[in-house]
Every structure is written in C-alpha cells, then in structure tokens.
BAVEXTI-268798 format. One record per atom (N, C-alpha, C): residue in one letter; x negated, z, y negated. Coordinates in steps of 0.2 Angstrom, whole numbers, plus 5000, padded with zeros to 4 digits. Each point is the difference from the previous one (the first is absolute). Layout:
<rs>
AXZY...
</rs>
This chain:
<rs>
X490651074952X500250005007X499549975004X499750045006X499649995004X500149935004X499749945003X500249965003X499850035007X500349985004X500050015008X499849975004X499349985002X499549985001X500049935006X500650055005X500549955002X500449934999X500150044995X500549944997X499649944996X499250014996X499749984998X499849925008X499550055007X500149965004X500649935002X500650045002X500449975001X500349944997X499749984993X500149974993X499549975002X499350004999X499549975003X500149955007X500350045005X500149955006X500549964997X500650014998X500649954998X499549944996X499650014995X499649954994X499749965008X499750045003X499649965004X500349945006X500650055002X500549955004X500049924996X500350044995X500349924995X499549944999X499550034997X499549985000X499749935006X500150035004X499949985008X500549955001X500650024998X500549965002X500049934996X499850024994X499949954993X499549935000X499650045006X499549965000X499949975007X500450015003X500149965009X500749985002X500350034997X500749955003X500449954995X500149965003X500549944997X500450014995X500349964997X500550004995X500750025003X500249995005X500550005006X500150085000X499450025004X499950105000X499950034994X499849994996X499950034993X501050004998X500349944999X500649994997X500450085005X500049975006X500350065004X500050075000X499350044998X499550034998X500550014993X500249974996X500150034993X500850015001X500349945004X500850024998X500150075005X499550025004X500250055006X499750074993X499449984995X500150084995X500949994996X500149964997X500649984995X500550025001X500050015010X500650025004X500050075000X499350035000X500050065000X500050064992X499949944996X500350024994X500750004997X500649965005X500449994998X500350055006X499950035004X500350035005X499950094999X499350014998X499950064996X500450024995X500149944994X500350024996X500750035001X500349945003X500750015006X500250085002X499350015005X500250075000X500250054997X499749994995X500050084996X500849974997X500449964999X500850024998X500250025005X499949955008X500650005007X499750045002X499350045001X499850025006X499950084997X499850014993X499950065000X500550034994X500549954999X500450044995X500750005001X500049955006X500749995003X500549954997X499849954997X500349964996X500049935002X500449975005X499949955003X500249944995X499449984995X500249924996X499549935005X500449964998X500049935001X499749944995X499950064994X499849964995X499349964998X499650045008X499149954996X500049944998X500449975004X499849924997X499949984995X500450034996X500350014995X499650024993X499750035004X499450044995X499449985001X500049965006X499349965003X500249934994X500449965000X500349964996X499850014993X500250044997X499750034992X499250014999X499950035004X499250005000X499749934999X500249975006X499649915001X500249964996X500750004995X500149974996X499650014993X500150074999X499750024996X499149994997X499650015005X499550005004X499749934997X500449955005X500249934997X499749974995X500650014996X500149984994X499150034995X500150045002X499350054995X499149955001X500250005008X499349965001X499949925001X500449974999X500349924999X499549994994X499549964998X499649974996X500549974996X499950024992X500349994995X500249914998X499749985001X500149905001X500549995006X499950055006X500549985005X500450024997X500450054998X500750025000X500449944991X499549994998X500249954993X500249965005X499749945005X499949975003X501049995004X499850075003X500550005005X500850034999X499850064998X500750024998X500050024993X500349954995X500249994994X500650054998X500250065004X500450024994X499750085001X499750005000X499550095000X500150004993X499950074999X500050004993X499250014997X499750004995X499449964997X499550055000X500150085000X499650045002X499849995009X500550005004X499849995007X499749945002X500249944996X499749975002X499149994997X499750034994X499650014999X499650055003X500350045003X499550075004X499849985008X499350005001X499850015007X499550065001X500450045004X499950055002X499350025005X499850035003X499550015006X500450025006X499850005004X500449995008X500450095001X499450044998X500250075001X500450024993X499849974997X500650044992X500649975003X500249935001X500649955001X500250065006X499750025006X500450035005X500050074999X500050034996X500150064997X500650014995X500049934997X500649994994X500750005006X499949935005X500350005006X500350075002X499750025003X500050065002X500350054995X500050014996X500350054992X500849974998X499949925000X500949965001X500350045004X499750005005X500450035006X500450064999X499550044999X500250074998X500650014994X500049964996X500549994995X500749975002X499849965004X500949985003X500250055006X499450035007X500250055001X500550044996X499550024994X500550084997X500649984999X500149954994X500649964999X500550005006X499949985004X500449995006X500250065003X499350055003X500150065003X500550034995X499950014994X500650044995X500650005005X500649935000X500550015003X500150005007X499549975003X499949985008X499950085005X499550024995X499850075006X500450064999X500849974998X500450045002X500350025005X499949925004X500150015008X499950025001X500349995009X499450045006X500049945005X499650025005X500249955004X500149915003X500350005002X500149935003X500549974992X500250044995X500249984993X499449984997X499550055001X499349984995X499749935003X500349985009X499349965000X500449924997X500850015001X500149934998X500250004991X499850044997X499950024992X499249965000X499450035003X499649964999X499749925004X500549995005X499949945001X500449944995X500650044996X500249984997X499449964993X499850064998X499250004995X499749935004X499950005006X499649945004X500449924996X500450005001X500549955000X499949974992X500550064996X499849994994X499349994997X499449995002X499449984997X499849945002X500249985006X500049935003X500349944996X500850055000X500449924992X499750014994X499650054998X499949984994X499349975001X499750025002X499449955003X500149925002X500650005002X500149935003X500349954994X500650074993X500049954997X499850034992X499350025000X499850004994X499349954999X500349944998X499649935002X499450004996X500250054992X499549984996X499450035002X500150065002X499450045004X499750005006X500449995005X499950015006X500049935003X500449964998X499949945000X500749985008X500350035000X500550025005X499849985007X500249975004X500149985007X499249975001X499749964995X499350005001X499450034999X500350054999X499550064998X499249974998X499650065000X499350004997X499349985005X499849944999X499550005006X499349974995X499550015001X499449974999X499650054999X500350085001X500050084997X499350005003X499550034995X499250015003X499950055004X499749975006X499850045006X499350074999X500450054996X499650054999X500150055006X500549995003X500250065006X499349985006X499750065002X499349995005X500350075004X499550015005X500150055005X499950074995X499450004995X499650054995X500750014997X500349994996X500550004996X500750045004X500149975006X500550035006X500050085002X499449985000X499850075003X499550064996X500149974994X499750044995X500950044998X500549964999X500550024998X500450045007X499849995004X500350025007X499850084999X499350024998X499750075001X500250054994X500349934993X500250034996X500750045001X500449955004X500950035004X499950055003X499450005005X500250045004X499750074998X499950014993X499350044998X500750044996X500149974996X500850034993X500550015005X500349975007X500350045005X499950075001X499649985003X499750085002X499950054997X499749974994X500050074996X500750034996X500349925000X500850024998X500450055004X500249995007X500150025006X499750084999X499350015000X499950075000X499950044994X500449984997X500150034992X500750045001X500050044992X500650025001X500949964999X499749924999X500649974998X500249975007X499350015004X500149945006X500650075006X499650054999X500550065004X500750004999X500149984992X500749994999X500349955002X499849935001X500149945005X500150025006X499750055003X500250025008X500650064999X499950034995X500750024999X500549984999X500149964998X500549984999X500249935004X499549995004X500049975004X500550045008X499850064999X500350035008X500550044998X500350014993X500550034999X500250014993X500349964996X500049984992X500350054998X500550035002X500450084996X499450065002X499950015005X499550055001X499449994995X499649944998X499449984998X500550034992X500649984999X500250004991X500050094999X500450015007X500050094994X499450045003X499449955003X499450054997X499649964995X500349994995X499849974994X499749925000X499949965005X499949934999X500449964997X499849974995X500149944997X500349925003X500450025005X500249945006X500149924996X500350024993X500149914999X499249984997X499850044996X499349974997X499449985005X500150055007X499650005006X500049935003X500749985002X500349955001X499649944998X500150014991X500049924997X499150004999X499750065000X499449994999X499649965009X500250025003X499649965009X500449934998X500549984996X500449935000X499449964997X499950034993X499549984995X499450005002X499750025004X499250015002X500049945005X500550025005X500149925004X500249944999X500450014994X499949934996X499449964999X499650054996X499549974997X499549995005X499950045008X499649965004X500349945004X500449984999X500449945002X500049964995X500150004993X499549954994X499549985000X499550035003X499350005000X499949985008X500449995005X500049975006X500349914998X500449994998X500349964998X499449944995X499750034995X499449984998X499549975004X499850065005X499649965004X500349955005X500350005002X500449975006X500149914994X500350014994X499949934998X499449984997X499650025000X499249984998X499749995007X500250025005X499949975008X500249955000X500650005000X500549925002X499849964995X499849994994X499849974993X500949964999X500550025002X500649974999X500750055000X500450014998X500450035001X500749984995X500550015006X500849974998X500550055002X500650004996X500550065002X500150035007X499949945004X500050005008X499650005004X499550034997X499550045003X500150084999X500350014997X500150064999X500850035003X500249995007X500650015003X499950075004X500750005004X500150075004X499550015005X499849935002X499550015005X499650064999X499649994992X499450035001X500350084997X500450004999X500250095001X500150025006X500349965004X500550035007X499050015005X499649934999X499250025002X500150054998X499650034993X499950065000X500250075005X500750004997X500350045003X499950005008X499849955003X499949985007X499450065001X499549974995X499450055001X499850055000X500850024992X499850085000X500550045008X500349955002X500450065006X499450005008X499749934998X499749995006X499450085000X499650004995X499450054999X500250064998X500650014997X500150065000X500450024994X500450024997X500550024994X499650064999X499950024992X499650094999X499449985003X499849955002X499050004999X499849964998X499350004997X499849964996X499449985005X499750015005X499749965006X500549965004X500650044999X500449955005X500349944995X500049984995X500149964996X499349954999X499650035000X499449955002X500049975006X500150035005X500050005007X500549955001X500650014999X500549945001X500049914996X499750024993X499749964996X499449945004X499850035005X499249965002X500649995007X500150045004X500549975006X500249954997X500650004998X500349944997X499849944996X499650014999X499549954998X499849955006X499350045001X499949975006X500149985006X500750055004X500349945005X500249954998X500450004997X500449934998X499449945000X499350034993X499849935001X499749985006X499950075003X499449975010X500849965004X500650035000X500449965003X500149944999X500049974991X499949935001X499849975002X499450035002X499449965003X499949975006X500550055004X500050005007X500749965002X500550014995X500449925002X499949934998X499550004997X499949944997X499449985008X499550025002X499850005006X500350015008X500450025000X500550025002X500649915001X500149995007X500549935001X500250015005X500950005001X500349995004X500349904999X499849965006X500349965000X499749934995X499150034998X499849984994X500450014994X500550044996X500250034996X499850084998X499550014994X499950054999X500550065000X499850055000X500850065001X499950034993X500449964995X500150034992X500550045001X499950064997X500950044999X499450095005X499649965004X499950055004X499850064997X499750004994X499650064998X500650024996X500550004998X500550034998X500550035004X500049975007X500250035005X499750075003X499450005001X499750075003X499850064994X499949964993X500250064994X500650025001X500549965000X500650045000X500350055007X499949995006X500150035005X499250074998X499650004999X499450054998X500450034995X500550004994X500450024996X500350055001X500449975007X500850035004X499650065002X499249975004X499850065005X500050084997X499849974993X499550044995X500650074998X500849934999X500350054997X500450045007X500049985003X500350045009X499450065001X499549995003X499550055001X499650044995X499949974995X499650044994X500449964994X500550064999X500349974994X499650034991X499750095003X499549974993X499349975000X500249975003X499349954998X499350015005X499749975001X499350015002X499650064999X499950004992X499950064999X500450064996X500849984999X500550064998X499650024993X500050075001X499950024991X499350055004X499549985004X499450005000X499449964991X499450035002X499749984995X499349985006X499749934999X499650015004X499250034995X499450045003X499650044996X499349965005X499749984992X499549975005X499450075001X499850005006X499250055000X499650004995X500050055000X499250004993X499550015004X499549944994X499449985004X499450054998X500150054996X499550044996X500450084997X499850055005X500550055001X499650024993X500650024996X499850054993X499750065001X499550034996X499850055002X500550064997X500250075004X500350044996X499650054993X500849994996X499750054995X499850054999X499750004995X499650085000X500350064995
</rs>
C-alpha cells in the first residue's frame, strides 16, 4: 500500500505540535491537552454504536471502568499489590505488565463483557437498550465497589504509575480515529449505516443486522477500555465513583454537540467540550459579584449553549459532515 504523502506531512506536524507542546507548556495545559485527546477517544468510539449504527447505549462508563481497572491491576508493581491488596490471586499478583500491553488487555476485557452482555442486550432497540446498558453501568459499579479483594471497594486503586503523557493520548487518539474510519468505510461499516437508517430494508438485502450490531458494540468497547486506561494512569487514582453517569451523559454531550454519524464531529465536540468548561472556570473564579466568586457559572452557559445547540442545530455542528483537510502536495496523475 502506497503511503499518501499527505498523510505522512500531516503526521509530521501532529509529532511536531506535541512536541512543542511537550516542551513549553505546564503541567496544568499538558494534563488538559491529554484529557481533551481521552474525550475524543471515548466519543469517537461512542459514535460508531449511537451515531453510525443507531443504537443508543449508556454503557461507556462501564467499559471505561473495566479497562482502568483492569489496566490497573496489570501495571501496579508487584511489591505494591502484595503490599496492598492481599486477596489477588498469586499469578496477578506476580505479573507486571508494560503500560501498552496492560491497556490492550484493558481494552480486549472490554470486548469480552461487551459480547457477553451484547448477546442478550442488543435485542433491544431503543430507549429499551439505553436503560439495558446503563443498567451494565450500575452493575459494574457494585461489583467494583464490593469486590474488596480486588478492587479494593469504595477505596479504590491509587498510587497507579503516571505512564498516561500527551504522546501516549494522542498516539491512541489517531489509532481510533484511523480503525473508525476505515471501519466506517468498509463493507461492515455500510452495514452499520444500513441498518442504521432502516433495519428490515438493510436484512432482506442480505445484512447481517444482529452481528453488525454487536460488532460496532465490541469495537467501542474496547476503545472505551483503552480510554479508561489512559484516563487512570492520568488521575494515578481510581474508585468506583469515578466512574458515574456523569461521564457518559458528558460523552453523550459531546457526541450530540459535534455531530451524531461523523467522526470530525466527534472530535470537534470532544475539544469544544473540553475546553469551554475548563476557560469557563477560569473566568468565574476571576469573576466577583459582591467579593464572591460566581462558582456554578460555567455550568450554567454549557447548559443554556446545550438547549441553543439542540433548538437551532439539533444535528450538531457538524451533522454527519466529515471535515477534509487540504492536501499540501497534489498527487501526480497516473499514467
């Protein structure tokens, strides 16, 4: 396969962004910088069940959860987990992993309670499937919260070694968005949009609607295990209640803001959402009526910006467009 001489550049400037970034900004913008790729990892992912295959689940966190736990556990120095959680069994606690195998295994857990799950779940449809999978949400929560020997319950896992950098985020960020899109414009991804815009019509011209289904469930699991990795290797801490509705109903925030059915607007909403909030807090904490700062404020114009979004542009910013970047070096025609 011919590389695209483009794409080569474009890769080049990304290396050189980061680089740049890596080596001039704070610890403050660098951390911002990594959970703003994490979000676009776990929103992308997102997409491909709600946005391009029609299947509204609630379940990331859930599978961000498994990941980070998993993930966890792998890369925890062998001394610390004798140390700390005593009832591991004697293989896990002798094995330490490397950051990218632990978040791959992470990420492969996923997939496996996915399929498990999808079996009976993605017989929904519907506002059925999405409280099926927030039910999944819930259910991983109590067992995390009360399987003490492992997870260590309510206290969860914290001393976790800070392998998560910007390089790592956004290494994994071009990996999602790279298996999307080639997912997407493959012949399984066509079946996802069929049956996405019409599931009888998509079956009696031969698609496979349930396996179509559980495969987009499975793929974005395992980018949401591998989001969830990195996200606890950022925080170097994680407890069952870090992993709440908030952070799917966010997601969800993001994938409706930028666009349902595109994977620009899934990026595009990923980085909005990111970064107002954090410039909002900025400007309430600077911000005094009365000498009392105005806390609550940047939650208030998200949410009115939310209402606008869904009143005047309900599909998103960018809808089920793709944004294309210019190529900087026109290919020569064949001969």
């Amino acid at each position: 396969m011919r590389l695209n001489p483009n794409v080569l550049i474009y890769g080049l400037g990304l290396i050189g962004l980061l680089f740049l970034a890596d080596q001039t900004l704070n610890d403050y913008y660098l951390r911002v910088i990594a959970i703003m790729g994490i979000n676009i990892v776990l929103t992308v992912s997102l997409n491909l069940t709600n946005g391009f295959t029609g299947d509204f689940s609630l379940g990331h966190a859930a599978f961000m959860a498994i990941g980070a736990y998993a993930a966890a556990l792998l890369t925890l120095p062998a001394e610390v987990k004798v140390a700390v959680i005593t009832g591991l069994p004697l293989w896990l606690r002798q094995i330490t992993l490397p950051f990218a195998a632990a978040t791959i295994t992470g990420g492969l857990l996923a997939v496996v309670v996915a399929v498990i799950v999808g079996l009976p779940v993605l017989r929904l449809r519907g506002h059925y499937l999405a409280v099926a999978t927030l039910g999944l949400m819930v259910v991983v929560r109590v067992v995390a919260n009360n399987w003490q020997s492992v997870t260590r319950g309510a206290r969860g896992l914290n001393g976790l070694p800070g392998f998560t950098d910007i390089w790592w985020v956004y290494g994994w960020v071009v990996v999602t968005v790279y298996v999307i899109w080639r997912l997407i414009n493959s012949p399984y991804g066509r079946a996802m949009i069929a049956v996405r815009e019409d599931e009888l019509a998509a079956s009696t011209r031969g698609v496979k609607v349930f396996p179509t289904r559980l495969l987009a469930f499975a793929v974005s699991a395992f980018f949401a295990g591998v989001a969830g990795s990195l996200w606890a290797h950022q925080i170097t801490a994680i407890t069952p209640s870090s992993f709440s509705f908030l952070i799917t109903f966010n997601v969800v925030v993001m994938l409706v803001v930028g666009g349902m059915g595109s994977i620009s607007g899934s990026g595009v909403g990923a980085v909005v959402m990111t970064l107002v909030p954090e410039l909002l807090r900025r400007v309430e904490t600077e911000l005094a009526i009365g000498g009392n700062p105005l806390y609550g404020l940047s939650q208030i114009v998200v949410a009115v910006a939310i209402i606008l979004i869904m009143i005047f542009r309900r599909q998103g910013l960018l809808g089920e467009t793709e944004l294309r970047l210019p190529p900087l070096i026109k290919s020569s025609p064949s001969t």
